[in-house]
DRENNU-153309 format. One record per residue (C-alpha): residue number from 1; x, y, z. Coordinates in Angstrom, 3 decimals. Layout:
# DRENNU-153309
n: NUM u: X v: Y w: Z $
...
//
This chain:
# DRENNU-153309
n: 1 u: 103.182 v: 67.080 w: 91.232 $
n: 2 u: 105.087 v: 69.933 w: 93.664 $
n: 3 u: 104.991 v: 69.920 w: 97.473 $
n: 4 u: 104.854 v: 73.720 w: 98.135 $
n: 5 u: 105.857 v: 74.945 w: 101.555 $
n: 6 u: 105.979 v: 78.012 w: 102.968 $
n: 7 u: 106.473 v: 80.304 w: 106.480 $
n: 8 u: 103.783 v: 83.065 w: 107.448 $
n: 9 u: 102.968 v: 84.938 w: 110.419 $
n: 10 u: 99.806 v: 83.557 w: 111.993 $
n: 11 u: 97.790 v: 86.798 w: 111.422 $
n: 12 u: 98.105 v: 86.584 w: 107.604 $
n: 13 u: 97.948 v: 82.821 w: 107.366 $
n: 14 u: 94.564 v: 82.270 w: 106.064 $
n: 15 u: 94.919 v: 85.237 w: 103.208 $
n: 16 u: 97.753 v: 83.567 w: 102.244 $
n: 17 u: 96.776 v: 80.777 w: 101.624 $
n: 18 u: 93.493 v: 81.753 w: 100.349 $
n: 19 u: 95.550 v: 83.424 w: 97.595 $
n: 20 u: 97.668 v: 80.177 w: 96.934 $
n: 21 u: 94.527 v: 77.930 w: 96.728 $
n: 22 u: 92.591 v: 80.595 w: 94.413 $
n: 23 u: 95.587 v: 79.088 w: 91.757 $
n: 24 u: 93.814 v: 75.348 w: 92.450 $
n: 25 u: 96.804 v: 74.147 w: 94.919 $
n: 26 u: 95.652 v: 72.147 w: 97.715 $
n: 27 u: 93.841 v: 69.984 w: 95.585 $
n: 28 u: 93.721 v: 65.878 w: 96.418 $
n: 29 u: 91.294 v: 64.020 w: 94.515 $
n: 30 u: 87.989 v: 65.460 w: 95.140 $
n: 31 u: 88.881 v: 67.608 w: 97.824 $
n: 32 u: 90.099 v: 71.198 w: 97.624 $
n: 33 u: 92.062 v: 73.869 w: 100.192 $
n: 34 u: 93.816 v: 70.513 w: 101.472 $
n: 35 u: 97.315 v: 71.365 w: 103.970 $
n: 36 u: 99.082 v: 70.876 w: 106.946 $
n: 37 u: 100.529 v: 73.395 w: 108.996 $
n: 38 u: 102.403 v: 73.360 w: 112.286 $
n: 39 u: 103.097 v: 76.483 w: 114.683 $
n: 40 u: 107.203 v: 77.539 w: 115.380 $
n: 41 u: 108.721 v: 80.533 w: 116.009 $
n: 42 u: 110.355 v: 82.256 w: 112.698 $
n: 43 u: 113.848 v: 84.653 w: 113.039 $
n: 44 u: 115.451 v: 86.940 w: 111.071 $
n: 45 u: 117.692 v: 90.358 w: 111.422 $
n: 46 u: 116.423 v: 93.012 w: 108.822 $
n: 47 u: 119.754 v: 94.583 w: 106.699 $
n: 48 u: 120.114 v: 97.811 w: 105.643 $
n: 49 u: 117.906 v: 98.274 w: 102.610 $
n: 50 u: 115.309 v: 95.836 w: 103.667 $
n: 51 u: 111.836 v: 97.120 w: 104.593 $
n: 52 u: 110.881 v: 95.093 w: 107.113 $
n: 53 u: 106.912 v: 94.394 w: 107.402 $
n: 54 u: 107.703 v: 92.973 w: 111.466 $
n: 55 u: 110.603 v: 94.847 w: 113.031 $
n: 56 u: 113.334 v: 97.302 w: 112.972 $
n: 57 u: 116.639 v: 97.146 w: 110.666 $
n: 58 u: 119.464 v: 95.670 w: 112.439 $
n: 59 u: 117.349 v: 94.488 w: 115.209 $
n: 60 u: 116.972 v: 90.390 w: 115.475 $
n: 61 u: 112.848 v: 89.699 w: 115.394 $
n: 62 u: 111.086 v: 86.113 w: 116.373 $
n: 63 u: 107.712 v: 85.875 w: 114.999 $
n: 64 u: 105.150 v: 83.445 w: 115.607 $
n: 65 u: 104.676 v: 81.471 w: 112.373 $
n: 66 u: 103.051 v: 78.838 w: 110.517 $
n: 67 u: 104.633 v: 76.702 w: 108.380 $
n: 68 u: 102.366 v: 75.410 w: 105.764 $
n: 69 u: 102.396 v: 72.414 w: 103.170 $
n: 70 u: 100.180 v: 71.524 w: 100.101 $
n: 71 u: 100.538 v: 69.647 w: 97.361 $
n: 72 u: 100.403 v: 71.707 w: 93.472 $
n: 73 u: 99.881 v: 70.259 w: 90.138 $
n: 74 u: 102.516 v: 70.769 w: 87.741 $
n: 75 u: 100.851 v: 73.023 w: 85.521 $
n: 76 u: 99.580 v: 75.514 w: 88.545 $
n: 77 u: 103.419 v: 75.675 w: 90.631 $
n: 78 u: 104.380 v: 78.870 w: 89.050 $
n: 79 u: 101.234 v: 80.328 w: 89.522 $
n: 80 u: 100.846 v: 79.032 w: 92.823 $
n: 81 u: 104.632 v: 80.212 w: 93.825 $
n: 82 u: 103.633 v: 84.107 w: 92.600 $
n: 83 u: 100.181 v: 84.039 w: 94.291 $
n: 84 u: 102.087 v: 83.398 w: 97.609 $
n: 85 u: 104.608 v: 86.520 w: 96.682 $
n: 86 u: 102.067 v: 88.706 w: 95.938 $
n: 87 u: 99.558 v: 87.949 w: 98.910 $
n: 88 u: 102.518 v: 87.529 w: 101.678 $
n: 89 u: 103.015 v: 90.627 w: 103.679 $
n: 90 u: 107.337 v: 89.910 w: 103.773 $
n: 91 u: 108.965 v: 91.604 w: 101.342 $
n: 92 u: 110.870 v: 88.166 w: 101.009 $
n: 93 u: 108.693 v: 85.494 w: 101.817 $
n: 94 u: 110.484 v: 81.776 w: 102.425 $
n: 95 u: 109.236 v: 79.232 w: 100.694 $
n: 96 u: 110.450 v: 75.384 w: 99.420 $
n: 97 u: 109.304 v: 73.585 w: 96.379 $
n: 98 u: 109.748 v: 70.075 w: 95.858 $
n: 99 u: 109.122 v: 67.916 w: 92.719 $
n: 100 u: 106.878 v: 64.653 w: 94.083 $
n: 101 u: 107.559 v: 61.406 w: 92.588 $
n: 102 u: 104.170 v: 59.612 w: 91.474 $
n: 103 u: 103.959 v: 55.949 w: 93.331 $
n: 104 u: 100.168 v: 55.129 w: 93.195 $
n: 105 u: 99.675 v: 51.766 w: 92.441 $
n: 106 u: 102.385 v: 50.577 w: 93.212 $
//
């Protein structure tokens, strides 16, 4: 099991992840399109080269972001992982993956 998490401009949150969980991540048990997501303020300074979806190149941008977690089978991580690339409107979307350790029952 992965813990996916990743940073998004509010606007395009819910396509997003709508993408992601069209892989089958989010997925506890019997329930499906499971995260959490908190609200904070994302920065970043476009270089020369970059086509910037928000801002100008060289110019510092803040955007109001969500930062979303969800959990991802093994087998669906990769998947998951290009379904955010693909549906994210940054050319370089950021993103963590962790590996979960399994401690039901325990």
């Amino acid at each position: 099991m992965y813990k996916l998490a990743f940073f998004v401009p509010e606007e395009d949150a819910e396509t997003v992840k709508e993408a992601v969980f069209a892989t089958g991540a989010g997925r506890i048990g019997d329930y499906e399109a499971c995260c959490f997501q908190t609200r904070g303020t994302g920065q970043f300074r476009p270089l020369e080269g970059a086509d910037p979806h928000i801002g100008r190149v060289g110019d510092l941008e803040r955007v109001s972001e969500l930062k979303v977690e969800l959990v991802c089978d093994d087998s669906l991580i990769h998947d998951a992982v290009a379904a955010l690339r693909q549906a994210h409107p940054y050319e370089e979307p950021a993103f963590d993956v962790w590996r979960l350790e399994d401690i039901q029952g325990r």
